[in-house]
Each structure stands twice: as structure tokens, then as C-alpha cells.
C-alpha positions as CSV (number, residue, x, y, z in Angstrom):
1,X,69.0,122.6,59.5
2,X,71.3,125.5,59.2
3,X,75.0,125.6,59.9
4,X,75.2,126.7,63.3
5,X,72.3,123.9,64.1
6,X,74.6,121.3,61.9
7,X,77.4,122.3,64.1
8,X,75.8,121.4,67.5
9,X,74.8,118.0,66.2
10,X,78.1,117.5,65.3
11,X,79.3,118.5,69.1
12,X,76.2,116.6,70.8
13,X,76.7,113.4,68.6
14,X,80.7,113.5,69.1
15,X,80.2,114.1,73.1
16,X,78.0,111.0,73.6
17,X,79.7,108.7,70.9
18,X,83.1,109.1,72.5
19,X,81.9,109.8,76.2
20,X,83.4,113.4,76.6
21,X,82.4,116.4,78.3
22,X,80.8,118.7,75.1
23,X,82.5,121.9,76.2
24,X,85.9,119.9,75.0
25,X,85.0,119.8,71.9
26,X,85.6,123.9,70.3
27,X,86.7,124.3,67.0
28,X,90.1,125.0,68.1
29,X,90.7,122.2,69.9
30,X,92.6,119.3,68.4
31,X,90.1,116.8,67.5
32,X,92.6,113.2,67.6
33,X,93.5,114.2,71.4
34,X,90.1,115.5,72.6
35,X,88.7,112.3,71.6
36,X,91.5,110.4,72.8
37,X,91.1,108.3,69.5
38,X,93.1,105.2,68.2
39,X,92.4,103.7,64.6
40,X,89.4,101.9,65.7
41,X,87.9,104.7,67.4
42,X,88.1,106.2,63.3
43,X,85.4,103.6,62.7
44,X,83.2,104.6,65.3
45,X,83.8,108.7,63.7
46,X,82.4,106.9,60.2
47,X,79.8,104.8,62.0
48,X,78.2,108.1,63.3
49,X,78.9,110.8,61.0
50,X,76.9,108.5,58.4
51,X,74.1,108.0,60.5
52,X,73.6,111.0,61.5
53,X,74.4,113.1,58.7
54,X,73.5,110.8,55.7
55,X,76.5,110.3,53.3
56,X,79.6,108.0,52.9
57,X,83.1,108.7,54.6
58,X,86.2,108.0,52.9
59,X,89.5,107.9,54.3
60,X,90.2,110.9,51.9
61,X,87.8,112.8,54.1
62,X,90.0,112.9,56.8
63,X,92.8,114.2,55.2
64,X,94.0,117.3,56.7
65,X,91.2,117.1,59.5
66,X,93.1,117.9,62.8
67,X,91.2,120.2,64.5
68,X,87.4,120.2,65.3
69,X,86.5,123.3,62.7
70,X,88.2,121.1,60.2
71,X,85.9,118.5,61.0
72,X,83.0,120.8,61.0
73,X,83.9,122.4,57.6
74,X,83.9,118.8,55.9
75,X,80.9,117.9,57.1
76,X,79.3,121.2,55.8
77,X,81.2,121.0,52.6
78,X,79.5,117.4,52.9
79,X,76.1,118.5,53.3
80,X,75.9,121.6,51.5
81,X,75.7,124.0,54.4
């Protein structure tokens, strides 16, 4: 899987997981709001970037991660992309 291929996981896995319209989610945008996450809704990030992209999340992951190409850059960092 290359990274553009990584990327639209990412978007297709985030639109169904937190029930929003894919064409929300650009790299841009701020991830937090998009999503219209609380802490819990954290958990369900974890829950499914493990599954679906095979490695552990750590709060330290997060750090920094505001926007969706912030999101997309650690999960690439992540999977060697």
C-alpha cells in the first residue's frame, strides 16, 4: 500500500468510525472538531488506527496532532510510508 492508498484508508476508516461525511475530513481541516471528539471518542481513534493499521498508539502519538495531515503524517511515520 503506498501513501496516497494509506491516506484514503485513513479517510474511509475515520468517515465510518465517527459517522461523518468523508469529504470533511482534508488534511487541513482540524481533526478534534471534524470529528466532533471528546476523550472517549480518543479511544475509539486507538481502537481503529490499531486495527487497521497494525501497531500500538500511545498518548505521545498524539502530541501535536491537530489537524488531519498531522494525523496522516504519524501514521506514515508509523508505517514506514
Amino acid at each position: 500500500m503506498d501513501r496516497e492508498e494509506t491516506i484514503q484508508k485513513i479517510r474511509e476508516a475515520l468517515a465510518e468510525g465517527f459517522e461523518v461525511d468523508i469529504e470533511e475530513i482534508r488534511p487541513d481541516a482540524p481533526m478534534i472538531q471534524t470529528l466532533d471528539m471528546d476523550s472517549l471518542d480518543f479511544v475509539d481513534m486507538v481502537v481503529l488506527i490499531e486495527k487497521n493499521f497494525g501497531f500500538k498508539v500511545t498518548a505521545k502519538d498524539f502530541e501535536g496532532i491537530r489537524t488531519f495531515q498531522d494525523l496522516y503524517d504519524m501514521i506514515l511515520s508509523r508505517t514506514g510510508k
